[in-house]
N, C-alpha and C positions, 0 to 999 in steps of 0.2 A: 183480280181484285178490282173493283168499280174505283174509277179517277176520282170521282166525290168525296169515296169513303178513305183513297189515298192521302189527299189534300185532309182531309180531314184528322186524321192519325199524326201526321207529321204535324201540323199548325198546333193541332192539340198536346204534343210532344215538347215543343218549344216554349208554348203556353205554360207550362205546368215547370219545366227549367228555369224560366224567366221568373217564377212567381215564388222557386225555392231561392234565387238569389235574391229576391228585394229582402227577403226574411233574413239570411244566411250572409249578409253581406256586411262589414263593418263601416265600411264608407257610405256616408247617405248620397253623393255624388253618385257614385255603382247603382247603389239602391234604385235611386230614382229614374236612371236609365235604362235598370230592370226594368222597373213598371213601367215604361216609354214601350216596350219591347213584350210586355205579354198584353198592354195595350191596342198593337197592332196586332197581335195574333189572334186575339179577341175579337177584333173587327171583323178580319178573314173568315174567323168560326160565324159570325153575323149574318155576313156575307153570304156563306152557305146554305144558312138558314133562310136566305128571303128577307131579311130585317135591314135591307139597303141604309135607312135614314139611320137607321141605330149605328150599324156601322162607319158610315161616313159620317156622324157625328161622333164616335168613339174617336176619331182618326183628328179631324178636325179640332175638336172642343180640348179633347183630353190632351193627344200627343201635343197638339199644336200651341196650345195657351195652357191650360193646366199646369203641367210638366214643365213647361218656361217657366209658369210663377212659382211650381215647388224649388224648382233650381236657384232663382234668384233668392228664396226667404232662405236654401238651406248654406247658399254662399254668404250672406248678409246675416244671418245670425251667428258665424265666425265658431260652429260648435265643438267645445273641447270633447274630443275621442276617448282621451288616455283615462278619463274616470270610468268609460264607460268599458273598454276594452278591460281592465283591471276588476271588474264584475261580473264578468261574464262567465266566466269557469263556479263561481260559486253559487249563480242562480240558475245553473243548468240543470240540474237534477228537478229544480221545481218547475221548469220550463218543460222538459220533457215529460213529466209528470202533466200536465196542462194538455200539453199534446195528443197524447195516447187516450184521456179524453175528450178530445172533440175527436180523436179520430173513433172510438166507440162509439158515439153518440150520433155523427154520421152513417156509420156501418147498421146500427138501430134505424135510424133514419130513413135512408134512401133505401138499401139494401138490394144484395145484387143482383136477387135473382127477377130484380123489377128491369134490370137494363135488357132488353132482348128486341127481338127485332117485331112480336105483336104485340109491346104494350106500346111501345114507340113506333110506331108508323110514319113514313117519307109524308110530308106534308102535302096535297095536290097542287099541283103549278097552280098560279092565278093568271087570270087574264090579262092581257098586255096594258089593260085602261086600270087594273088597280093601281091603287096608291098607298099604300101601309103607312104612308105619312099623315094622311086625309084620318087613317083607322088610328092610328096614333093619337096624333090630335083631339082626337072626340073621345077616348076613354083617356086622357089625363084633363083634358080640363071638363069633364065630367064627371066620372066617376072616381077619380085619384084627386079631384083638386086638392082638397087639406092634406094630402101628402106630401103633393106639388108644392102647397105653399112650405109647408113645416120644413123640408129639404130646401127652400131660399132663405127661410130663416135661418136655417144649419151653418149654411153657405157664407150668411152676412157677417154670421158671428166669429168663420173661420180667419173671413177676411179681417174684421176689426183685431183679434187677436192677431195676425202677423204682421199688421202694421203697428199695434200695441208693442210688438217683443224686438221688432227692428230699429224702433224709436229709443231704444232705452239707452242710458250716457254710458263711455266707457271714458277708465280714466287716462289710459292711454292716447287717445284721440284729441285732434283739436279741431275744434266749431267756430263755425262764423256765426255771427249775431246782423242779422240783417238790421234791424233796429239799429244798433249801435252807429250801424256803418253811415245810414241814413240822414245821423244824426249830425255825423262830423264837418268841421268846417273848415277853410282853406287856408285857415291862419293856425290851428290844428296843427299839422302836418307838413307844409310851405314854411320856410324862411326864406326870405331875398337877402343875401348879405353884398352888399358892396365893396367894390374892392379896386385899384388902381388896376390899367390895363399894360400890361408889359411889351416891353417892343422885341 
């Protein structure tokens, strides 16, 4: 068997484990270091393919910042489990039902007997002076730009919503009021009392 198509079998093996636990997982902590984890095996699949920039920004972008901010919003939003664990046995029939069609819908789809080895051809090496970043570049801000833009407005709105859902009051909690604080004065807070000094 060709080392390529090795590497490729195995990454792709762990890809597809890694992507049934972000699903399968009840803890969104797990979850999310699932998807940290077919994140990078995605890259590697990249990697194989000649898509350098793709991959080293999958690795970069995602693992690196991405994944940090899903972890921080899903620590800071404090999420109660037990309503959600306590529903799950009874939406599973319609969940699997869900399932079995997209997985028809796929099989319709792509279908298997398109996977072979001459409808798919090895790509030819490119020359040592390409730059797929340069090819990159010129079809997104060319011909994807409104899609490019539409996915940063996606993005803006994902972000104002988690800053929206982390800002909210609990009443457990206590808050400082910087205002207040700014306001106070030293007579406030300070008493001098006098008093005899003892020998």
């Amino acid at each position: 068997m060709d080392l390529k198509l090795l590497v490729f079998l195995v990454f792709s093996a762990v890809l597809i484990g890694a992507a049934i636990g972000v699903i399968t997982t009840r803890n969104p902590v797990q979850a999310a270091l699932f998807l940290v984890l077919a994140f990078f095996n995605s890259a590697i699949i990249w990697m194989l393919m000649e898509a350098e920039f793709l991959s080293i920004t999958l690795v970069l972008v995602y693992v690196g910042a991405v994944m940090v901010l899903f972890l921080f919003v899903v620590m800071m939003l404090d999420i109660n489990l037990l309503p959600q664990r306590e529903g799950f046995t009874r939406y599973l029939p319609l969940g699997g039902l869900i399932v079995a069609a997209i997985v028809v819908q796929m099989i319709f789809l792509i279908r298997v007997r398109w996977f072979s080895a001459e409808n798919y051809p090895v790509p030819d090496a490119r020359a040592a002076d390409y730059s797929n970043t340069e090819e990159l570049g010129m079809a997104m801000y060319t011909d994807y730009i409104f899609q490019f833009e539409v996915a940063a407005v996606i993005l803006l709105v994902a972000i104002i919503a988690a800053i929206a859902l982390t800002m909210r009051r609990r009443p457990d909690t206590k808050y400082q009021r910087p205002s207040d604080q700014v306001l106070v004065q030293k007579e406030d807070r300070l008493r001098v009392v006098s008093m005899d000094s003892e020998s």
